[in-house]
C-alpha positions as CSV (number, residue, x, y, z in Angstrom):
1,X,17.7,171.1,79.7
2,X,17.5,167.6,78.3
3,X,17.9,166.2,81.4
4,X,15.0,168.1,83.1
5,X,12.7,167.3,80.2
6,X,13.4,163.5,80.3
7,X,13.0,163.0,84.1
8,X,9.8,165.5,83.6
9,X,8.4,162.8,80.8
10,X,9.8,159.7,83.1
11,X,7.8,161.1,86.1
12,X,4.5,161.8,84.2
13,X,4.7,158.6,81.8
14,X,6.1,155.9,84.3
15,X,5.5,152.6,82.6
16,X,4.9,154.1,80.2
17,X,8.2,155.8,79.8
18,X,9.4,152.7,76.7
19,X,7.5,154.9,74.2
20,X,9.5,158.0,74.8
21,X,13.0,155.5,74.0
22,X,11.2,154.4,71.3
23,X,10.0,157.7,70.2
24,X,13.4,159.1,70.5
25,X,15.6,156.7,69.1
26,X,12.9,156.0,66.1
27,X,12.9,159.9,65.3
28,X,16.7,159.7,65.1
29,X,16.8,157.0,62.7
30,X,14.0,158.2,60.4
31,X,15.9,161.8,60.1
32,X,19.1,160.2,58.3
33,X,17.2,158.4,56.8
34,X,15.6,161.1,54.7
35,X,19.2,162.6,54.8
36,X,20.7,159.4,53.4
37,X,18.0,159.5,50.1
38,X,18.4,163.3,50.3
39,X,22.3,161.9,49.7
40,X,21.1,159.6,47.1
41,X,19.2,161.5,45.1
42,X,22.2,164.4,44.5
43,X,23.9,161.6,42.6
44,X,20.6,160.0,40.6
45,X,19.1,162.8,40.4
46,X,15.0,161.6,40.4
47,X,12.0,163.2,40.1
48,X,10.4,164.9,43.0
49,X,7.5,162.2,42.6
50,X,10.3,159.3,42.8
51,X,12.1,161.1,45.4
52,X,8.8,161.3,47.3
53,X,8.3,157.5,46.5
54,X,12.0,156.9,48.0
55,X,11.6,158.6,51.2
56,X,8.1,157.2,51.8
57,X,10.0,154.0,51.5
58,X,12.8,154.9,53.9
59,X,11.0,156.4,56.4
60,X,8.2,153.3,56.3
61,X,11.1,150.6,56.5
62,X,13.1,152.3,59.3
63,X,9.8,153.0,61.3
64,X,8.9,149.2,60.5
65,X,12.3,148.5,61.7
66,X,12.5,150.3,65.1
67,X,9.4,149.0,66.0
68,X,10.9,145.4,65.6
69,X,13.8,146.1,68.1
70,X,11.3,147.8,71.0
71,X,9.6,144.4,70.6
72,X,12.7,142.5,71.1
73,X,13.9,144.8,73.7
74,X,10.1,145.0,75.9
75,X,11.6,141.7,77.8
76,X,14.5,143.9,79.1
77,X,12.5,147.1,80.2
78,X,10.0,144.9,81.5
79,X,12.6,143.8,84.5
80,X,12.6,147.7,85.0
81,X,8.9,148.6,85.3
82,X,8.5,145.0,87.2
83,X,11.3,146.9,89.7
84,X,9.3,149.9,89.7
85,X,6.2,148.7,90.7
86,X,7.7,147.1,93.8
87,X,7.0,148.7,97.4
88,X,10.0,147.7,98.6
89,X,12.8,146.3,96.5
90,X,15.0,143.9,98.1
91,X,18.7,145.0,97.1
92,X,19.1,141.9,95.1
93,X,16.1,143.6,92.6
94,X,17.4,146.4,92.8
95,X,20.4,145.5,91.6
96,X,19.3,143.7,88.7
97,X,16.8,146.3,87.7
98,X,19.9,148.5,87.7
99,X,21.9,146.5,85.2
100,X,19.0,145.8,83.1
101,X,19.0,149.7,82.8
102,X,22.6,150.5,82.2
103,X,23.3,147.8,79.8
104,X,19.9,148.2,78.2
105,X,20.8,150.5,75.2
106,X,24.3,148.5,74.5
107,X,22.8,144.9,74.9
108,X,19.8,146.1,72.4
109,X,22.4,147.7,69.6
110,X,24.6,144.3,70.5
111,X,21.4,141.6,69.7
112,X,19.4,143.7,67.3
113,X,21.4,146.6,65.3
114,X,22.3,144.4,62.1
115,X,18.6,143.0,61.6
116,X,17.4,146.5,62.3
117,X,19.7,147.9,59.4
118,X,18.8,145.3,57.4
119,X,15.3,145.8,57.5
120,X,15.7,149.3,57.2
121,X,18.5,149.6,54.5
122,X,17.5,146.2,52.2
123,X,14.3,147.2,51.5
124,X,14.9,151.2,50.7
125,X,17.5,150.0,48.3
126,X,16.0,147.2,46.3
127,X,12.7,150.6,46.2
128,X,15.1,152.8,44.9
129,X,16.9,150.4,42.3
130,X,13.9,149.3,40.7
131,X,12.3,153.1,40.4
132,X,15.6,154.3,38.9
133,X,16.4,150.9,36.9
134,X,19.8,150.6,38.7
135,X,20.2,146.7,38.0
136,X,21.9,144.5,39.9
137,X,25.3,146.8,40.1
138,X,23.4,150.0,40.9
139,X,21.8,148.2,43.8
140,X,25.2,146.9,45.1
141,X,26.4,150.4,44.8
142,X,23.9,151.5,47.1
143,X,24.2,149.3,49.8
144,X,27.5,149.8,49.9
145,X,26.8,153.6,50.1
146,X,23.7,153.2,52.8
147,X,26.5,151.1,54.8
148,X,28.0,154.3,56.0
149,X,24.6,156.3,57.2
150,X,23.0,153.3,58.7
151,X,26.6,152.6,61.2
152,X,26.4,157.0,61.9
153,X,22.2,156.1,62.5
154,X,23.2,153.7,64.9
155,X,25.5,155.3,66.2
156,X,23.6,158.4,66.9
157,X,20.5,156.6,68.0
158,X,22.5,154.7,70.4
159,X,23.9,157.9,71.9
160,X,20.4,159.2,72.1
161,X,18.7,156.2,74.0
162,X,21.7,156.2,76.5
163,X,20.4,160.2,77.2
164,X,17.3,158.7,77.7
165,X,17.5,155.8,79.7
166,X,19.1,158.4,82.4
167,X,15.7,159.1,84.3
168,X,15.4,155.3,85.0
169,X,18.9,154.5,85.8
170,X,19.0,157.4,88.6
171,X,15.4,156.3,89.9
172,X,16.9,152.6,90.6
173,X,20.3,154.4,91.5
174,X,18.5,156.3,94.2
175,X,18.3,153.4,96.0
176,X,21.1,151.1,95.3
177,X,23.0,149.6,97.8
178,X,26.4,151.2,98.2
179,X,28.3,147.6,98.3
180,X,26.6,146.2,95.4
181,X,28.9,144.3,93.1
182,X,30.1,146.0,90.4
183,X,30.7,144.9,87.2
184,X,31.9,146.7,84.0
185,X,29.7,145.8,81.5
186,X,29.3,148.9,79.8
187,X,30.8,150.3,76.3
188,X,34.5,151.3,76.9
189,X,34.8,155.4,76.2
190,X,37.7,154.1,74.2
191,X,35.9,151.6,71.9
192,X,32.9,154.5,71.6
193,X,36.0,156.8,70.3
194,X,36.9,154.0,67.8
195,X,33.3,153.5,66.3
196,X,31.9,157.3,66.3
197,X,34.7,158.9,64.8
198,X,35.1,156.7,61.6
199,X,31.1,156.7,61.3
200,X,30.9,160.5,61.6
201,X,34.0,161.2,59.2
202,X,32.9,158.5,56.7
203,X,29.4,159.8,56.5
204,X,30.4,164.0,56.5
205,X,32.5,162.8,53.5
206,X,29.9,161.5,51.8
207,X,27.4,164.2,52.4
208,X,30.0,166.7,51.1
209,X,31.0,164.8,48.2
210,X,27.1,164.8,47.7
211,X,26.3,168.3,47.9
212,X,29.2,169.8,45.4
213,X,28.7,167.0,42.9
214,X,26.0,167.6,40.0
215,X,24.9,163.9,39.9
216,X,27.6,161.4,38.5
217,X,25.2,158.2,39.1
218,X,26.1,154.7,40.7
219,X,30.2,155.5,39.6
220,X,29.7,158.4,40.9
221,X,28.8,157.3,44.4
222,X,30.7,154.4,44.5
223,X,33.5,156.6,44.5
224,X,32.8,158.7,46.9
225,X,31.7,156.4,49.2
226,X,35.3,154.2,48.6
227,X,37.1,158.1,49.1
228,X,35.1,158.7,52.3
229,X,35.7,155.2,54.0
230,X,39.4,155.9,53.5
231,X,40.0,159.2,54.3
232,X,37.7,158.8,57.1
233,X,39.2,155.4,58.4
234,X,42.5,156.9,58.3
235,X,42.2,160.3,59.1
236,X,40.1,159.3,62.2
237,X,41.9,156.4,63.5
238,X,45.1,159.2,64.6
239,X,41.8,161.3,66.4
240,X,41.0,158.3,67.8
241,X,44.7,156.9,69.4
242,X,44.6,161.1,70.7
243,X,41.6,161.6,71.8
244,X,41.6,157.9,74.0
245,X,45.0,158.5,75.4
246,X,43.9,161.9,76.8
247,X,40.5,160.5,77.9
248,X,41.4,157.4,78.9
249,X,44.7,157.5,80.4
250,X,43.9,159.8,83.4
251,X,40.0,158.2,84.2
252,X,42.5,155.2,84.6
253,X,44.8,156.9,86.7
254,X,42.4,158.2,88.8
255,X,40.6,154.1,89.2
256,X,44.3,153.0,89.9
257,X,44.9,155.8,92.8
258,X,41.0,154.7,94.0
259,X,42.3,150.9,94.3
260,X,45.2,152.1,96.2
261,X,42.2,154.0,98.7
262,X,40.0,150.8,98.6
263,X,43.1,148.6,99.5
264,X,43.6,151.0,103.0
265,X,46.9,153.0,101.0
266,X,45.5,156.8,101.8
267,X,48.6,158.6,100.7
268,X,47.5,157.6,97.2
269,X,47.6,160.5,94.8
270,X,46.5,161.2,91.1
271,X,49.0,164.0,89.4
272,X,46.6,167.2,87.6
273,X,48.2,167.0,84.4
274,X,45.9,169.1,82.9
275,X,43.1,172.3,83.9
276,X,40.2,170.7,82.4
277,X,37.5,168.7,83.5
278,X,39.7,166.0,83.9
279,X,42.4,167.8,86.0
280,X,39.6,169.0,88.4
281,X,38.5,165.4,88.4
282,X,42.2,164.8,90.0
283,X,42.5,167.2,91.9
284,X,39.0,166.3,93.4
285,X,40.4,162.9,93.8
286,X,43.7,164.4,95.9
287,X,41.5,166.4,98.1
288,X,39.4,163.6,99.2
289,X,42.3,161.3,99.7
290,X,43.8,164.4,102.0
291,X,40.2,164.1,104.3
292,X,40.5,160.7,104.6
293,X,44.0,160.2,105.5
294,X,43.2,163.1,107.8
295,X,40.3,161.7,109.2
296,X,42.1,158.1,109.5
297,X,43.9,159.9,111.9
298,X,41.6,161.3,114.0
299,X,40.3,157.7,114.1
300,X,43.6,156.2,115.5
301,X,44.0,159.0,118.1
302,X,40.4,158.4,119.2
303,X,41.0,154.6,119.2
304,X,43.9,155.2,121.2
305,X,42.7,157.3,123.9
306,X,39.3,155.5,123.6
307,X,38.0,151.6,123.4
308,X,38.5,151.1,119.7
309,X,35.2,148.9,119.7
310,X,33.6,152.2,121.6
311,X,35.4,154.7,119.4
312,X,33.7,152.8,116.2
313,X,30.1,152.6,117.7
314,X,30.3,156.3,118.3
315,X,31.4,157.1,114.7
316,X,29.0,154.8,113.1
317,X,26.3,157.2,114.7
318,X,24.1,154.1,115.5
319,X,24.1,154.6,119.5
320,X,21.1,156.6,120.8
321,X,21.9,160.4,122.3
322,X,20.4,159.2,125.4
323,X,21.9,156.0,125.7
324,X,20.2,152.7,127.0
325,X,19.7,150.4,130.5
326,X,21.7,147.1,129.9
327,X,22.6,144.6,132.4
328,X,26.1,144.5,132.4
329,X,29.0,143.4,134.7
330,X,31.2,145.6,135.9
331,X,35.1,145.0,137.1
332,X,37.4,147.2,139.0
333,X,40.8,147.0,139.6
334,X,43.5,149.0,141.8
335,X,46.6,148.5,142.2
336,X,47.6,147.8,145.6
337,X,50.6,149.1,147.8
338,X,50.9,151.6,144.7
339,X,50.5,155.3,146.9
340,X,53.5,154.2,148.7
341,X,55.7,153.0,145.8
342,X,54.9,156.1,144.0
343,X,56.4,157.9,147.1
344,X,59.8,156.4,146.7
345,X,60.0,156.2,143.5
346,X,60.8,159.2,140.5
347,X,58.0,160.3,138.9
348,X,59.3,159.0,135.6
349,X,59.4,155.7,136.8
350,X,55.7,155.9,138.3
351,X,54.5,156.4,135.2
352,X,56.8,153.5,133.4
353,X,55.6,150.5,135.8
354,X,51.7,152.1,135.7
355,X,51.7,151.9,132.1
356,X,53.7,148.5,131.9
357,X,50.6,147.5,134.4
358,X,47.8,148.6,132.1
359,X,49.7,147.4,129.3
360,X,48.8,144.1,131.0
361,X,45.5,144.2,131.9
362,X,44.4,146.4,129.0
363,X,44.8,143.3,126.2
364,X,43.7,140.8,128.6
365,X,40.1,142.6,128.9
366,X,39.7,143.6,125.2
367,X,40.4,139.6,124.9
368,X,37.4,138.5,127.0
369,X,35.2,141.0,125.2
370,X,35.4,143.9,127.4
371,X,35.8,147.7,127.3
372,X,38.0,149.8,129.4
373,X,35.6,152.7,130.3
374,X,38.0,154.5,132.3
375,X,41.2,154.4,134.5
376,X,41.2,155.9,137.6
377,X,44.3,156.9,139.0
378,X,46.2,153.3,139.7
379,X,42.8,151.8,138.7
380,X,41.0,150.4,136.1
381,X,36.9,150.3,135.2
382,X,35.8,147.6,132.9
383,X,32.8,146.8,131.7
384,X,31.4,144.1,130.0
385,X,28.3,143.6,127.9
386,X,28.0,147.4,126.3
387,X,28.2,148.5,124.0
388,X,28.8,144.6,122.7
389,X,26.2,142.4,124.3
390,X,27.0,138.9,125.9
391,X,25.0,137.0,127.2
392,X,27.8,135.3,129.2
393,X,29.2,139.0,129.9
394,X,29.4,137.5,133.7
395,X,31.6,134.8,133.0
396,X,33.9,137.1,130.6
397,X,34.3,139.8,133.4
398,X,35.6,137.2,135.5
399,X,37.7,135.1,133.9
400,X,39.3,138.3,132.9
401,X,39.7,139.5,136.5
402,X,41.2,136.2,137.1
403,X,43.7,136.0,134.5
404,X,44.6,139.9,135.0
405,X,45.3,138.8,139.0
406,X,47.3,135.7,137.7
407,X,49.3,138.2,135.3
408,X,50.3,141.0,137.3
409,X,51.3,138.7,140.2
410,X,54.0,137.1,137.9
411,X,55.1,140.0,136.4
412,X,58.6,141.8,136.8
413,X,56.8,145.1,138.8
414,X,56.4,143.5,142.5
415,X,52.9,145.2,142.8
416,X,49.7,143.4,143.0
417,X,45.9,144.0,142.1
418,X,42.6,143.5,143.7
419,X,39.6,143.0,141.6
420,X,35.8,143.1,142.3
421,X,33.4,142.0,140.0
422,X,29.4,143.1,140.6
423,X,26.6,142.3,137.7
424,X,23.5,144.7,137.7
425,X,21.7,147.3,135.0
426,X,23.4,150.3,134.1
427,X,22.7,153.4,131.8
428,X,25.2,153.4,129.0
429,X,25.8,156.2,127.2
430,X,28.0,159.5,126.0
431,X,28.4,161.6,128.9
432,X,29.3,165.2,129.2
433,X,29.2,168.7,127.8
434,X,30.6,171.2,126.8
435,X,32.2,169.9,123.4
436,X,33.6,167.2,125.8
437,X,32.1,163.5,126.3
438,X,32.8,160.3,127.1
439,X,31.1,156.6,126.8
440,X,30.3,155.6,130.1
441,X,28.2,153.6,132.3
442,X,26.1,154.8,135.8
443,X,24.6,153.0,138.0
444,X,24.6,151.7,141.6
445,X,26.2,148.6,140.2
446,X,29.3,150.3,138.9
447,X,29.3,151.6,142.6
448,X,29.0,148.5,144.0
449,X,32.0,146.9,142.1
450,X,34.7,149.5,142.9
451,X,33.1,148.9,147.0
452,X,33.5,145.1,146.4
453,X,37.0,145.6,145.3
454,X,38.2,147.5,148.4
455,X,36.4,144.3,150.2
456,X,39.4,142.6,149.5
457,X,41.3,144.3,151.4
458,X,39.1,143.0,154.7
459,X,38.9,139.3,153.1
460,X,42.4,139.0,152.0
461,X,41.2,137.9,148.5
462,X,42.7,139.1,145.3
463,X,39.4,138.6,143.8
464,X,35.6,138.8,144.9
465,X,32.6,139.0,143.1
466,X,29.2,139.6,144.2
467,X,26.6,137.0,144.4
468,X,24.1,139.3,141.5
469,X,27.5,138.0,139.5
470,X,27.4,134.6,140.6
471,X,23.6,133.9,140.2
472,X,23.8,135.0,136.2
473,X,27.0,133.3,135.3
474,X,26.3,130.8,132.1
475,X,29.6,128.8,133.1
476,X,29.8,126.8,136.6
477,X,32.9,127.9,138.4
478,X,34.3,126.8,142.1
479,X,33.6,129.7,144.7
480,X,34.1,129.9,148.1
481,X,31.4,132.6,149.9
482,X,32.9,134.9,152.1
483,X,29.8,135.8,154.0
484,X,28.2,139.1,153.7
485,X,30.1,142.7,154.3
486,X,28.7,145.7,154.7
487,X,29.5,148.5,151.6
488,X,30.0,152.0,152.1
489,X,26.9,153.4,150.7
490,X,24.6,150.5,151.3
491,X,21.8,149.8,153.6
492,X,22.0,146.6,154.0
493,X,25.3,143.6,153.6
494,X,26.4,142.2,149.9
495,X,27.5,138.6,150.3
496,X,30.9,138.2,148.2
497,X,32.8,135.4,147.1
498,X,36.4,134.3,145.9
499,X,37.4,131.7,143.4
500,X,38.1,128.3,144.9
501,X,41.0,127.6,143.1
502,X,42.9,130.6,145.5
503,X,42.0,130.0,148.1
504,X,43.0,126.1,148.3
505,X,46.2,127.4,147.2
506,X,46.4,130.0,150.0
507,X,45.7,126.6,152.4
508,X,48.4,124.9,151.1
509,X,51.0,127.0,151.5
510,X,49.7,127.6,155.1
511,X,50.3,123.9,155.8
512,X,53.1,123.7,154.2
């Protein structure tokens, strides 16, 4: 109900919204105010003119005081209307406004509470001991007395303007960035514990020691006041230590099992000790932990039967439905001679040397920047430049081709590869249906590529690439042409070419 009426007064007063703190927190202090020379007057027993004169007094001090703290504290909510006025908040404003509102109750009670008290409380008393003719030790005898209301007025005022300092602090919080930098600069539940209970205990003693006492004077109350402060001290000191340890301990529990989470440790777990708010609070906690371990799993299936750099653009949710034209280059690989090694060999053993092959080729293009968009029997689709654009995706797809060739020839398996390499624009995107897709590319040149690779075959090249490829290469490299062939499903011939560097080794070995 409080909240609703606050956010209600915080959207209809806006910048205005300082007077409804003020208001608030004011109201507060002027009510034990009149409770503390209600106190008072139980032990002096005054007239109801002088009792009238002394609560004029209080209330007029304590209002003259509150007014002097909202001046001191307009710089701070200043930064918070300034925020609010903005359009469009960069984070760093945002941010700021953000502290200036949490801290802005603490950092006020921090700078201004003793002058406020003292302006308050000095005043009232010196009022009061010249009406009654207290002298000097009467007047000491009621500060010491008013000591004990004005720490449970703070107190509760401070409470108060942290309840209403919650419409602004969820208007910047709205927007906050979720990495800001957090810092703890707020009041520690503990150290509340440790102040409240001592001020609420002290002053209910008093109050009590008030109300069954039939007046008594300055002895009177100094007595009291000296009973309260130590049976309150003491008697709330053991609350305190209790009530912190079963606050405290688990909140910090449950931080500790969240830095464990932060830190990547998802089998952290916080034990429900207890069936209160706090034990739902862990079991919460354990629940979430479960989805996310559970969901990290997901995450390293689908990075293992998918592109991991593919697998996180899809889950970042960033990638249009209907995907987009790139230029891209494309590379295909197959290995050769492998339909009639697969005849000979055991099945078991197919699969062994296939996956030792793509366990080859597999690192080699995820090193040049390249994504493997499918495999295709005993062959391989790469592409480069989507869904990471490069603008040197030419020269990635193939130096990578080359290296692969250079791999697989050396390796213990006997086998060898042809690659082809075409450039042209594709349509990337999630295709499929059904509850079923998969991140691919279409296009004539993803045709053209797995054509240009079978091209080797007639050239006797472990490697061509088209010239589309060779006109938007960043890097010079030494190619020989091989003319133009003609592609199955093309109108008209494709001129290919092979690295250099092969084919003076091929000549070499011919002379030699």
């Amino acid at each position: 109900m409080l909240d609703r009426l606050t956010g209600w007064l915080y959207q209809r007063l806006g910048s205005r919204y300082w007077l409804v703190l003020v208001v608030g927190e004011g109201g507060v202090s002027v009510f034990v105010a009149l409770l503390t020379i209600a106190l008072v007057a139980s032990y002096y027993e005054p007239s109801l003119a002088q009792t009238g004169v002394f609560a004029a007094a209080a209330c007029g001090f304590t209002v003259l005081a509150v007014v002097f703290g909202a001046v001191r504290a307009r710089p701070v909510l200043n930064t918070i209307v300034a925020w609010r006025r903005m359009d469009s908040p960069a984070p760093e404003a945002t941010v700021a406004a953000w502290e200036a509102a949490t801290t802005f109750t603490l950092r006020q009670y921090q700078r201004d509470s003793g002058r406020v008290n003292l302006i308050a409380v000095v005043p009232t008393c010196v009022v009061v001991a010249l009406v009654l003719d207290l002298g000097w030790t009467g007047f000491l005898v009621l500060l010491l007395a008013c000591v004990i209301p004005a720490a449970y007025a703070t107190v509760l005022s401070y409470s108060v303007g942290e309840v209403l300092t919650r419409p602004l602090v969820r208007d910047i919080a709205a927007v906050l960035p979720d990495d800001f930098p957090f810092e703890r600069h707020g009041l520690p539940v503990s150290r509340r514990l440790r102040i409240a209970l001592p001020a609420y205990t002290a002053f209910t003693g008093v109050a009590v020691a008030g109300l069954v006492s039939d007046g008594g004077g300055s002895r009177q109350l100094a007595l009291a006041v000296v009973i309260s402060l130590v049976v309150g001290v003491a008697l709330s000191h053991e609350l305190t230590v209790l009530l912190s340890q079963g606050i405290t301990h688990p909140i910090n529990e449950v931080r500790s099992a969240l830095a464990r989470v932060r830190a990547g440790d998802l089998t952290a777990r916080v034990p429900v000790a207890t069936s209160d708010e706090l034990g739902e609070l862990a079991h919460d906690f354990n629940l979430m932990a479960l989805g996310l371990e559970e969901r990290e799993e997901i995450r390293a299936a689908f990075g293992t039967y998918m592109d991991k750099e593919v697998a996180r653009l899809i889950l970042s949710g960033q990638f249009p439905d209907q995907g987009i034209e790139v230029d891209v280059s494309i590379m295909f690989c197959d290995v050769r001679g492998f339909t009639a090694y697969a005849e000979r060999a055991a099945a078991t053993e197919v699969i062994a040397t296939l996956n030792r092959l793509f366990e080859t080729m597999v690192p080699i293009v995820d090193r040049h920047g390249g994504h493997v968009d499918k495999f295709i029997g005993d062959g391989l689709l790469a592409v480069f430049g989507a869904p990471e654009t490069y603008p040197d995706h030419a020269d990635r797809a193939f130096a990578a081709g080359c290296e692969i060739v250079a791999a697989v020839t050396s390796g213990d398996t006997g086998l060898t590869v042809g690659v082809g390499v075409n450039t042209g624009r594709v349509v990337a995107g999630s295709i499929g249906g059904g509850g079923r897709l998969n991140f691919s590319v279409i296009g004539d040149a993803v045709n053209v590529a797995a054509r240009v690779e079978g091209a080797t075959r007639q050239t006797g090249d472990d490697l061509l690439i088209t010239a589309a490829t060779r006109d938007v290469m960043v890097r010079p490299v030494p190619l020989v042409s091989r003319g133009s062939v003609s592609l199955k499903g093309k109108s008209e011939p494709i001129e290919v070419l092979a690295p250099l560097a092969r084919v003076e080794h091929e000549r070499a070995h011919a002379v030699t």
